[in-house]
N, C-alpha and C positions, 0 to 999 in steps of 0.2 A: 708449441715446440717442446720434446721431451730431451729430458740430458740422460744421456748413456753415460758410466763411469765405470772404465775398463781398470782393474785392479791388476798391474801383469801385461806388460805388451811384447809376451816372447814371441814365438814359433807360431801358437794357438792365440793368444790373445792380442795380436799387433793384426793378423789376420783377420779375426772376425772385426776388430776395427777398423780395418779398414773397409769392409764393406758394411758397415753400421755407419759409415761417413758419407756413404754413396748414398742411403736414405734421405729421402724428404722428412721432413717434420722431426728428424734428429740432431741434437748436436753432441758432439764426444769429449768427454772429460778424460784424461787419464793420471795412472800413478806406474811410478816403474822404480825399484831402488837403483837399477842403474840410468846414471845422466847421459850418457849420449844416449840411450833407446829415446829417452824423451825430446831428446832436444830433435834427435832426427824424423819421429812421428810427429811435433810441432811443425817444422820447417816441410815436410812432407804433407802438411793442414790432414791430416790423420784423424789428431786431436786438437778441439782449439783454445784447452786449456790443462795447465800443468797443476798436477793435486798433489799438495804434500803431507796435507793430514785426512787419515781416514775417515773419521768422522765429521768433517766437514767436507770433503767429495760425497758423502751418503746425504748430507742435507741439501745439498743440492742437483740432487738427481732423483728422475723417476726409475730406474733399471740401476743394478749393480751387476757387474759381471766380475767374479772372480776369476782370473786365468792366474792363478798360482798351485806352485804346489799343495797337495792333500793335506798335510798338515798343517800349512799355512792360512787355507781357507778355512778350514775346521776353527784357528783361531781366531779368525773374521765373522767369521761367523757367531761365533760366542762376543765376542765383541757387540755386536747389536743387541745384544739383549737388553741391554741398558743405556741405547741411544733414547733423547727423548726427540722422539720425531712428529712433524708436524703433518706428515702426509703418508699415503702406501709409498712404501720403498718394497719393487719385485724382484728379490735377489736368483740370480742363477751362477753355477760353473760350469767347469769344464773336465773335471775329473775324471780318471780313466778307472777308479773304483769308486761305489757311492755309499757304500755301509757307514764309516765312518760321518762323511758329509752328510746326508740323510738324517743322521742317529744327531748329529749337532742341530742339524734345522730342525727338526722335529723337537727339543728341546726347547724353543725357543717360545715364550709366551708374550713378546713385545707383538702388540695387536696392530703395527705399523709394518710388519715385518710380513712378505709372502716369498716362498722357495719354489722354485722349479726347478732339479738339478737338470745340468747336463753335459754330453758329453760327444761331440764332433767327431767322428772316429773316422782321421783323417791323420798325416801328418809326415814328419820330413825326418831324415836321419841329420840334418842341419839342426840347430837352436838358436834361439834370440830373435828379435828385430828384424836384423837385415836377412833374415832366411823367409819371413813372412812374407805372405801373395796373398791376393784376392781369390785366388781361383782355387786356391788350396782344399776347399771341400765340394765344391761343383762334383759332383754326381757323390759323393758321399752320405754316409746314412749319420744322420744326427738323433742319438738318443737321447729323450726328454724322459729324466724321471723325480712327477711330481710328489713334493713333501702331503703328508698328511692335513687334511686343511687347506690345501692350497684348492683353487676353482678353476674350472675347465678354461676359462678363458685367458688366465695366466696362460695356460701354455701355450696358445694362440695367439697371444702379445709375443710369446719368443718366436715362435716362428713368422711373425711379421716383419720384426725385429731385424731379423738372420733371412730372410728371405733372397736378397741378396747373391747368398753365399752358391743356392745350385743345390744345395742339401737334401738329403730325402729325410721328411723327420718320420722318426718311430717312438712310441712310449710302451716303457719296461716299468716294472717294480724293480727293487733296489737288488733283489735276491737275484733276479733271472738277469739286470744286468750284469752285474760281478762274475756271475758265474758263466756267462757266453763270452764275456775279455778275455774272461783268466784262462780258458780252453782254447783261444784264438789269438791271444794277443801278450798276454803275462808270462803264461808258461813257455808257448817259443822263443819268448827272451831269453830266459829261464835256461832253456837249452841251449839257444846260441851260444850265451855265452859259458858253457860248459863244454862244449865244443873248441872251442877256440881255447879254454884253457887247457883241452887236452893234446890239441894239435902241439900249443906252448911245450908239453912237458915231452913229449914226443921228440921235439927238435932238438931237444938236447942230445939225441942219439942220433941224429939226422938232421944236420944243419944246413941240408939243400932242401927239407922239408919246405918252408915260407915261399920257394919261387913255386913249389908244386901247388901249393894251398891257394896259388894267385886267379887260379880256375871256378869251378863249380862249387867249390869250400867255401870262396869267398862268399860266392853268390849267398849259399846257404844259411852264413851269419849274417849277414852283414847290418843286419837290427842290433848287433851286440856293440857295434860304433855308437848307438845311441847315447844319449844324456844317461851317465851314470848316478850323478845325483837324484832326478826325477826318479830313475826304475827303482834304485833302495826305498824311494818312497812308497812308490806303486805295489811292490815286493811287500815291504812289513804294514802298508793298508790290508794287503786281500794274502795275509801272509797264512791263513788258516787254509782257506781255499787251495792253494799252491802247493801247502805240505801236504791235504788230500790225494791232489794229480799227481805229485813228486812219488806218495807212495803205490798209486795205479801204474803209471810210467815203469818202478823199480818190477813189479808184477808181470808188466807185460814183458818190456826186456829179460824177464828171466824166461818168459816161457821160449821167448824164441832163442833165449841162451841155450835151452835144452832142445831147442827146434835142429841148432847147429851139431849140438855135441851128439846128438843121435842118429844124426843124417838124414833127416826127414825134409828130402828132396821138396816132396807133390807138398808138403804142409807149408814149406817155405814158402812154394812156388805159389799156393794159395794165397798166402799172408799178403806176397808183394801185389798180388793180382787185384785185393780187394783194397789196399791201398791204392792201388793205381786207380779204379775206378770211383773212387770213391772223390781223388784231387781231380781226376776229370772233369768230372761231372758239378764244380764248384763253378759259380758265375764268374764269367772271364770279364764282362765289359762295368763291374761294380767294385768300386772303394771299401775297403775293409781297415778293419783294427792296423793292421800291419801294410807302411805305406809301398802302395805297389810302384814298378818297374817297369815303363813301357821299352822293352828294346829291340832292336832289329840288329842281325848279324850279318855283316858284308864282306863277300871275299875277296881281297884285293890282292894285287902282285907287290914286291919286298922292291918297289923303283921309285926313284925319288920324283916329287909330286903324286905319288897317288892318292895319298890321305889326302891331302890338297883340294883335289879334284873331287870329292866325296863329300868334301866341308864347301865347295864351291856353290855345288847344285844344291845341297838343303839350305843355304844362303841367299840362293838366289830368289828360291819361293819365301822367305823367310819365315823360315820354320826354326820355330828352339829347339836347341840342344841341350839337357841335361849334364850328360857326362859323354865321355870316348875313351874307350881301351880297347888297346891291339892285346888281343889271346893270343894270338900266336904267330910268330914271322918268321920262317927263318930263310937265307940266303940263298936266292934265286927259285923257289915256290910261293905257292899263294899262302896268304895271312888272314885272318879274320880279324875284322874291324868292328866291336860291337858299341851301339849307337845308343844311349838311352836319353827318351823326351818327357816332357813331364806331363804329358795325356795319352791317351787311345789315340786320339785326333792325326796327333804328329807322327807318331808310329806308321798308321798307317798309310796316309799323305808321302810318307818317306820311305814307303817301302814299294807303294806305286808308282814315285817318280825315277829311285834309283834300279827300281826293274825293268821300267821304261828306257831307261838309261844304259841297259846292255849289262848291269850287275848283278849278279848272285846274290841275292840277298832273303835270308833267314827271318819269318819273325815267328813268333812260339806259339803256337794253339795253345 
């Protein structure tokens, strides 16, 4: 029997424990500074035992799993260097940059110590505990990237480990993962939320601005709701990378600044065409860095019970529901009701049944 010792039972690390609990020949340690995540991953048999000092959860475990923030692990990780330990302890995370973490592990000369970073790229616009699922990374890509030193069968141990999970695993070096996030998952933050600061200053002239922004605007941030704490981390980790894209981004927006001030129609018309092809032609049925949105759009009439009768029939197959908002309704015409589930699975189950069902219903290629 091995012991796992999950350091961190948020969003990402209450999740992969829980399917490290599903395992045979595993048992779960964990630590968490806040006390109800633990007490309700205990009472949930999650974990089946509560760690309050670090280095004694490391003696008695064969796996460490840090799910905390970057710079938190960074000091965990320095921390063992001067464990004296009686056995391999294989430590891994779950960090969404690895420069930093990599550059710690790799310092490490305690000949008890082995590293495989990694990094789940999966995950919820929710935090903590109670937002964590089993299912959370099923068909998601899990990146393993091993420290210098470390042996191929470490990484083979994590993904036995995590096997569980549905995961697809992939292995990066440190450079090429950073810089595939930060292009896909960092810097759209990045933006979101410079968007939404802009919309903010905007409304100061236009204070009916926020119901208009409740549409396709929303849709387009809506990664900027994330954990604000986590992203300044994430941000000043891969904060050199960021300011590279920030100053290609500044390049590209001007060229098409001048694309507009000079009326260059067919150029424009080009620009959007190869952006258009280009998000086509991206994998529709695969988990990425930024967590996707399965939704279906239903058009319904503005009469009382019809939302009802909508929520009845995906009830009755019982199928989850995510979220529901009505876009638009107004008085005595049709309204759209959009539906989001938390897989392909449901989406599409739901868009078969409510079509069968005599409704209009929308789902996105």
């Amino acid at each position: 029997m091995k012991t796992v010792f999950f350091v961190g039972l948020g969003l990402i690390g209450g999740s992969l424990a829980m399917n490290t609990a599903k395992k045979e020949g595993y048992r779960v340690i964990g630590m968490d500074s806040d006390e109800k995540t633990i007490e309700m991953a205990l009472i949930q048999g999650v974990i089946e035992e509560v760690v309050t000092d670090f280095e004694q959860g490391c003696r008695k475990s064969d796996i460490l799993v840090l799910a905390t923030p970057i710079s938190l692990t960074v000091e965990y990780l320095s921390a063992l260097e001067k464990m004296d330990l009686d056995h391999t302890l294989l430590v891994t995370d779950v960090s969404s940059v690895k420069n930093q973490v990599l550059y710690a592990a790799e310092q490490l000369t305690n000949p008890r110590v082995k590293f495989v970073g990694g990094h789940p790229m999966a995950g919820s616009h929710k935090q903590g505990y109670s937002a964590a699922k089993p299912h959370l990374f099923e068909n998601a890509i899990y990146v393993l990237t091993p420290a210098a030193g470390s042996a191929t069968e470490d990484a083979e141990v994590l993904k036995d480990l995590f096997s569980e999970t549905g995961a697809r695993f992939l292995t990066f070096n440190t450079e090429e993962h950073d810089e595939m996030t930060a292009v896909i998952s960092h810097f759209p933050h990045l933006i979101a939320s410079s968007l939404v600061h802009q919309a903010r200053e905007w409304q100061k002239k236009h204070p009916y601005l926020e119901h208009l922004a409740a549409g396709g605007f929303r849709d387009i941030t809506r990664i900027a709701s994330s954990n604000p704490e986590l992203w300044q981390d994430i941000f000043f980790q891969n904060r050199t990378l960021l300011i590279q894209m920030l100053d290609d981004w500044m390049e590209e927006m001007a060229e098409v600044q001048q694309l507009l001030k000079q009326r260059e129609k067919e150029s424009t018309y080009q620009y959007l065409v190869e952006a258009k092809n280009y998000r086509d032609g991206l994998p529709m049925k695969e988990k990425g860095a930024i967590p996707s949105f399965y939704d279906i759009y239903v058009d319904i009439h503005d009469q009382p019970g019809a939302i009802h009768k909508v929520i009845k029939l995906l009830a009755g197959k019982e199928i989850s529901i995510k979220n529901i908002e009505i876009l638009e309704v107004r008085e005595g015409i049709t309204g759209v009701l959009r539906i989001s589930f938390p897989s392909d699975k449901e989406q599409q189950k739901s868009y078969e049944l409510l079509t069968n069902s005599g409704y209009e219903v929308m789902i996105e290629q």
